[in-house]
SEBA-660700 format. One record per residue (C-alpha): x, y, z; residue in one letter. Coordinates in Angstrom, 3 decimals. Example, Ala and Ser with C-alpha at 12.3 -4.5 7.8 and 13.67 -1.06 7.14 Angstrom:
{east->12.300 | north->-4.500 | up->7.800 | res->a} $
{east->13.670 | north->-1.060 | up->7.140 | res->s} $
! end
This chain:
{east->0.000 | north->0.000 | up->0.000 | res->x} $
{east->3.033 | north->2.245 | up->1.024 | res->x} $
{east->2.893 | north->5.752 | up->2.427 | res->x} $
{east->4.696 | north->6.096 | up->5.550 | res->x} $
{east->4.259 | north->2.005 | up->7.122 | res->x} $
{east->4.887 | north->3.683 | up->10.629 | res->x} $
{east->1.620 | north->5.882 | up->10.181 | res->x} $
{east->-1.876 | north->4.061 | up->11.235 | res->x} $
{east->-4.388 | north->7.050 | up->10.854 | res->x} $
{east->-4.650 | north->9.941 | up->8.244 | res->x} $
{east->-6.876 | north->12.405 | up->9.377 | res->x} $
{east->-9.002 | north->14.682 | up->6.938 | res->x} $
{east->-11.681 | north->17.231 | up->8.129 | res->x} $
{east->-14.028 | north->19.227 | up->6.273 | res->x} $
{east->-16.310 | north->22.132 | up->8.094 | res->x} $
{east->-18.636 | north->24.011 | up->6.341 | res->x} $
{east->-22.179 | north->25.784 | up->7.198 | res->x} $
{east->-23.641 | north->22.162 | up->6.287 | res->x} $
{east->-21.637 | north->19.846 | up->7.718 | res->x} $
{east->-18.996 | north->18.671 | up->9.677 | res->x} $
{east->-17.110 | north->15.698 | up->8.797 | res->x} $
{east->-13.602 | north->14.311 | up->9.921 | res->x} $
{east->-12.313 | north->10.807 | up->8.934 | res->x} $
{east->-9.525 | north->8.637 | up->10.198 | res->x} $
{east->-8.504 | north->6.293 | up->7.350 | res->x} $
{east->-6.361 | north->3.420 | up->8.347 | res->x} $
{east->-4.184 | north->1.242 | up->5.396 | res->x} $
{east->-3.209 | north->-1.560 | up->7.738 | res->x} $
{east->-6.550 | north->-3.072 | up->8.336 | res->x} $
{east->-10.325 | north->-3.313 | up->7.551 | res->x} $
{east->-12.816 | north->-1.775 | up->9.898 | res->x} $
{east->-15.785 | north->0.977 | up->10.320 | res->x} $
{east->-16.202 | north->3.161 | up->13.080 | res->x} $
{east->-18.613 | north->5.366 | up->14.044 | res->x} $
{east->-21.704 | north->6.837 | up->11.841 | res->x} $
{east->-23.054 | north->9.019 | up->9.243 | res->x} $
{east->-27.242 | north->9.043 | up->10.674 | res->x} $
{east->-28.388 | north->7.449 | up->7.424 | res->x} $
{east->-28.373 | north->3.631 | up->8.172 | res->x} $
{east->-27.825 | north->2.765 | up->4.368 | res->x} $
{east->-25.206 | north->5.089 | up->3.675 | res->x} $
{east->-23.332 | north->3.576 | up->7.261 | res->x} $
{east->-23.997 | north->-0.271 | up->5.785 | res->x} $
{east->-22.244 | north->1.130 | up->2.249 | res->x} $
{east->-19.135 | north->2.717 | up->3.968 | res->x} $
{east->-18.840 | north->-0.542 | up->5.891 | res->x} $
{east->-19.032 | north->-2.637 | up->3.042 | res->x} $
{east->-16.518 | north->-0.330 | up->1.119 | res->x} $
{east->-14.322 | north->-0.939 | up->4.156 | res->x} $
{east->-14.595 | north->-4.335 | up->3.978 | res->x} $
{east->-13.860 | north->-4.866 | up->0.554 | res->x} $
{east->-10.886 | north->-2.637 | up->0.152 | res->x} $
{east->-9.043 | north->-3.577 | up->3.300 | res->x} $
{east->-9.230 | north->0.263 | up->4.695 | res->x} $
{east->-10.224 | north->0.988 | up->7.845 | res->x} $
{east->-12.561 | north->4.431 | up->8.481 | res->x} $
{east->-13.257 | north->5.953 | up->11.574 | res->x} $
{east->-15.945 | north->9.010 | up->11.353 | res->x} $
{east->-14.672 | north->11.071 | up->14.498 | res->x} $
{east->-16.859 | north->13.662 | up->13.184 | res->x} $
{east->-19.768 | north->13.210 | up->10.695 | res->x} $
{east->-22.754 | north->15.839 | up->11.712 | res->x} $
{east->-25.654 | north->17.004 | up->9.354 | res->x} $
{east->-25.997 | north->20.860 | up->10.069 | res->x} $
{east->-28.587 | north->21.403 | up->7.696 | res->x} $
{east->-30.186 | north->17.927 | up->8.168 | res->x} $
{east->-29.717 | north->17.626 | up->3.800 | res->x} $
{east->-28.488 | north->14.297 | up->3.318 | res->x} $
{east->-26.957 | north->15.167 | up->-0.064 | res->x} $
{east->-24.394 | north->17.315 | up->1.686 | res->x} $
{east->-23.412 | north->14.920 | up->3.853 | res->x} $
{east->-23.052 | north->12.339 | up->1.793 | res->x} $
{east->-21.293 | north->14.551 | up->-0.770 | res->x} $
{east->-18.651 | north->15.636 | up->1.761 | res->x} $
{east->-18.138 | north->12.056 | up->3.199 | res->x} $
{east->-16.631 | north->11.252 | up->-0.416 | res->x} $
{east->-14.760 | north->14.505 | up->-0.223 | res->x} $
{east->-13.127 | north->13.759 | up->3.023 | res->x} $
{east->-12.348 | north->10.385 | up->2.187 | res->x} $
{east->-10.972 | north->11.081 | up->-1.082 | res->x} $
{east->-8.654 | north->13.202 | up->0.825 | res->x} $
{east->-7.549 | north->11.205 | up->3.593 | res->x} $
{east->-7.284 | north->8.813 | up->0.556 | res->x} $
{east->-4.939 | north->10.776 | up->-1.538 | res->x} $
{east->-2.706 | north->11.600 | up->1.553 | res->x} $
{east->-2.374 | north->8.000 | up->2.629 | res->x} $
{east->-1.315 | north->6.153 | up->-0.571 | res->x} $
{east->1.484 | north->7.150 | up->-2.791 | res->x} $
{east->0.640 | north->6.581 | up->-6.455 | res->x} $
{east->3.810 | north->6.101 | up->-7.839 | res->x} $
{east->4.812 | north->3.226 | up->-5.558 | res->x} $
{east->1.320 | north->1.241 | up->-6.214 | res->x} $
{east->-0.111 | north->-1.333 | up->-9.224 | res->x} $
{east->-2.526 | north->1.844 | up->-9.866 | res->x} $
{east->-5.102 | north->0.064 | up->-11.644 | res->x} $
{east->-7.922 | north->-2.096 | up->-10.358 | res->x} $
{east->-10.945 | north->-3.828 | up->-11.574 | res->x} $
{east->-13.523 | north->-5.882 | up->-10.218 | res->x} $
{east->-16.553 | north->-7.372 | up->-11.251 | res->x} $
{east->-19.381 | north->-8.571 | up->-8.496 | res->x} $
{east->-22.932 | north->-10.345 | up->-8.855 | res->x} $
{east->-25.586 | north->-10.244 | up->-6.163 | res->x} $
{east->-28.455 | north->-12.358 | up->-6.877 | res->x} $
{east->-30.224 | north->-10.348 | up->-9.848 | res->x} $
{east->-27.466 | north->-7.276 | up->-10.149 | res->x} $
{east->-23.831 | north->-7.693 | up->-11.632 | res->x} $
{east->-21.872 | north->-4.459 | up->-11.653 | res->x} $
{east->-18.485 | north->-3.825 | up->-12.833 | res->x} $
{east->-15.800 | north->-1.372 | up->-11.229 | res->x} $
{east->-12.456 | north->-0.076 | up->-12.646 | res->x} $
{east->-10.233 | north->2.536 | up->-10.834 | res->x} $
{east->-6.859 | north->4.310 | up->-12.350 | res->x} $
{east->-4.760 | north->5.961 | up->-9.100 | res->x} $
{east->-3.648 | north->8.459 | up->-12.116 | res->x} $
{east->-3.760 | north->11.962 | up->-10.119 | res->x} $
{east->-6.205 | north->12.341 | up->-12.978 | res->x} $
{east->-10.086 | north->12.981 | up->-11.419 | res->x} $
{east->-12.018 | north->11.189 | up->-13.501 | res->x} $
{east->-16.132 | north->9.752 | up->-12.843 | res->x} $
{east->-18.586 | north->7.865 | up->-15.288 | res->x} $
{east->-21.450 | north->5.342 | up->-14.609 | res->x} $
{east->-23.268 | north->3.509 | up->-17.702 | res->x} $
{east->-26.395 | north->3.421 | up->-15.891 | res->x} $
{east->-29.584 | north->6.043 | up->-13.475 | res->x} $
{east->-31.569 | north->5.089 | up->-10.590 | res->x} $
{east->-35.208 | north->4.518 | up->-10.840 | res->x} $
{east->-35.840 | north->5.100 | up->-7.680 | res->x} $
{east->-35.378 | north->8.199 | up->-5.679 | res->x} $
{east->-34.626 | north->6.273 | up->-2.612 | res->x} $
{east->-32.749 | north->3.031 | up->-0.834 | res->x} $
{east->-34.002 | north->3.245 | up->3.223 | res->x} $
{east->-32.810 | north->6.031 | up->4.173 | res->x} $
{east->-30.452 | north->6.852 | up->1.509 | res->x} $
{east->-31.305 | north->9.622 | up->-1.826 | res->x} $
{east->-29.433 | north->7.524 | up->-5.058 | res->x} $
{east->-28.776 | north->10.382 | up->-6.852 | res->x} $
{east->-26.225 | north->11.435 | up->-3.794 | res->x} $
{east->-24.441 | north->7.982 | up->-4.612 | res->x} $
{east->-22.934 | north->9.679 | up->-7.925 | res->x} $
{east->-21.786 | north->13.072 | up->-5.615 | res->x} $
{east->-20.278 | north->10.396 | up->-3.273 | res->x} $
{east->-18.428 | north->9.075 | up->-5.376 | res->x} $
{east->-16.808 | north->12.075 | up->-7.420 | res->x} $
{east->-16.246 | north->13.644 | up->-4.335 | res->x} $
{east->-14.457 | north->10.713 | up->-3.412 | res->x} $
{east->-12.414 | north->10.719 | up->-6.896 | res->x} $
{east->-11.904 | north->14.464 | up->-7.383 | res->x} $
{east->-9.994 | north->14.863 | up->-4.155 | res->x} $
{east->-8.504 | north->11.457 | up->-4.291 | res->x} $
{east->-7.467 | north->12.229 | up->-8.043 | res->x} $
{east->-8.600 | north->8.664 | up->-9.510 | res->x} $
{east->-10.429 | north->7.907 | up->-12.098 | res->x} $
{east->-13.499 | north->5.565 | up->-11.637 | res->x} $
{east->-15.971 | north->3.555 | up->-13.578 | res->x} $
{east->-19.225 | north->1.542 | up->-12.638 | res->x} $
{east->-20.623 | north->0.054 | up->-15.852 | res->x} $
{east->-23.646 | north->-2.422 | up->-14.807 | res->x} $
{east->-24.293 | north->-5.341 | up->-16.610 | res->x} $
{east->-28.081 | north->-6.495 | up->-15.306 | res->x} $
{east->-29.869 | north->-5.326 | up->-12.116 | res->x} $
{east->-33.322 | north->-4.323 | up->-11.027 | res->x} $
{east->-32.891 | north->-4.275 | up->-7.383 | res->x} $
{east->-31.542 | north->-0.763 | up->-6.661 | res->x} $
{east->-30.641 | north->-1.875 | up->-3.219 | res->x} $
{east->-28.713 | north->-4.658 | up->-4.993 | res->x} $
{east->-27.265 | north->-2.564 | up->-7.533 | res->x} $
{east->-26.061 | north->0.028 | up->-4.906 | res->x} $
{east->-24.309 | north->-2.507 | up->-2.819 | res->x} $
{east->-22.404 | north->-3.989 | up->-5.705 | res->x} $
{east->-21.152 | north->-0.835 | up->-7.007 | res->x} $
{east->-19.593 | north->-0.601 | up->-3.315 | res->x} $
{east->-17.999 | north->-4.416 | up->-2.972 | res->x} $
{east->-17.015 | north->-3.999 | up->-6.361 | res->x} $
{east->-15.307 | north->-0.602 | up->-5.492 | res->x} $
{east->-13.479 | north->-1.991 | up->-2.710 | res->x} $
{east->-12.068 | north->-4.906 | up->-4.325 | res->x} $
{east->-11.150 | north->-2.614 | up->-7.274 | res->x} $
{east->-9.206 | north->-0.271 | up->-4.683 | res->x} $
{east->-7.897 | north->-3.183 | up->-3.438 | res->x} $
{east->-6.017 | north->-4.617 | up->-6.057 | res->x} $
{east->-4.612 | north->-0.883 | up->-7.383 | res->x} $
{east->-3.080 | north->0.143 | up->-4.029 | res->x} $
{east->-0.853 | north->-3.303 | up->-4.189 | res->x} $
{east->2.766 | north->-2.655 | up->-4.298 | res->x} $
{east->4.097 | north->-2.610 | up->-7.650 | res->x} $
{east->6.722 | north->-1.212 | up->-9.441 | res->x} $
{east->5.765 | north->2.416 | up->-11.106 | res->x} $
{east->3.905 | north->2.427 | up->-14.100 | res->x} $
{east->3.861 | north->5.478 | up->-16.441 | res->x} $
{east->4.659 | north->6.608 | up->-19.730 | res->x} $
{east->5.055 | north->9.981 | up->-18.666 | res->x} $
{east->7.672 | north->8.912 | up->-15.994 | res->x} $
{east->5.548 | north->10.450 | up->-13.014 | res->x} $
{east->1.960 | north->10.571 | up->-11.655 | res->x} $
{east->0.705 | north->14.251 | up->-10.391 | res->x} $
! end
C-alpha cells in the first residue's frame, strides 16, 4: 500500500455551514467506526471498508442542515482526501478492476490511481430512494471521493433491477477494485511520473 508504514491514521476534516465531517482512514486493516445518521449510507461505507481492506473511523460526521446530499457529498470529499494523503501513487499497481454479482445485479468497477479525477457510470436510478439513503447522492459520493482522491473511476452495470442490490455492488465492487490498485508494484507510467 506504502505511504509512511509507521503511520496508522490519516486524518481529513471538512467544516462548512452544512456539515462537519472528519475521517480517520487506516491502510493496515479493515474496519468501520462510528456513523453518518443514514443507516444505508453507514452499511455502504462498511461494506466499502470491507472490501478494500481500509479501515474508516468518522470522528466527526454531523448534518448541520439535516440535507443528506451534503453529507453524503462531503463524506466522499473527506475520504478522497484522507485517501490521496495516505497512498502514494507512484509506488502502487494503480489500476484495479472488479466485477461482483448479487443475486439479480452484476456491476463492474475499474479505478486508475492516475492523479487524474475522472467519474462515469453507464447506468440512473429509478428510484429516488434506498431506506434512508437519496441515489442520486451515490454519484456526488463518489466524485467527491475521486476528485480529491485524483482517480479515475468507472461503474458500468451489466443487469440489475434491485436498486438496493445494484447500490451494494457498485460498493464491494469498489473496494475490491481499490484493493487490487493500491498493491505494491513497481511504477507504471509513460510519462515517468503521476501528479
Amino acid at each position: 500500500m506504502s505511504k509512511k508504514e509507521s503511520v496508522d491514521f490519516f486524518v481529513e476534516e471538512r467544516m462548512t455551514k452544512e456539515t462537519k465531517v472528519k475521517i480517520c482512514l487506516s491502510t493496515s486493516r479493515s474496519f468501520f467506526q462510528g456513523s453518518t445518521g443514514l443507516r444505508f449510507f453507514d452499511h455502504m461505507l462498511s461494506t466499502f471498508s470491507l472490501y478494500s481492506g481500509l479501515g474508516l473511523k468518522l470522528e466527526v460526521c454531523e448534518s448541520l442542515d439535516g440535507i443528506a446530499h451534503h453529507l453524503i457529498e462531503d463524506v466522499g470529499i473527506v475520504l478522497g482526501k484522507a485517501f490521496k494523503k495516505a497512498v502514494d501513487y507512484s509506488e502502487i499497481t494503480r489500476f484495479g478492476e472488479a466485477t461482483v454479482p448479487m443475486d439479480e445485479a452484476l456491476v463492474g468497477a475499474y479505478v486508475d490511481l492516475s492523479g487524474r479525477p475522472y467519474f462515469l457510470k453507464n447506468f440512473e436510478f429509478i428510484g429516488a430512494y434506498i431506506e434512508d439513503f437519496p441515489t442520486e447522492a451515490f454519484e456526488e459520493f463518489i466524485r467527491g471521493f475521486s476528485n480529491n482522491a485524483k482517480i479515475t473511476v468507472h461503474f458500468v452495470k451489466f443487469s440489475g433491477r434491485n436498486e438496493h442490490h445494484v447500490i451494494e455492488a457498485c460498493f464491494k465492487a469498489f473496494g475490491l477494485a481499490i484493493r487490487k490498485a493500491v498493491q505494491p508494484s513497481q511504477f507504471l507510467s509513460t510519462k515517468g511520473m503521476i501528479d
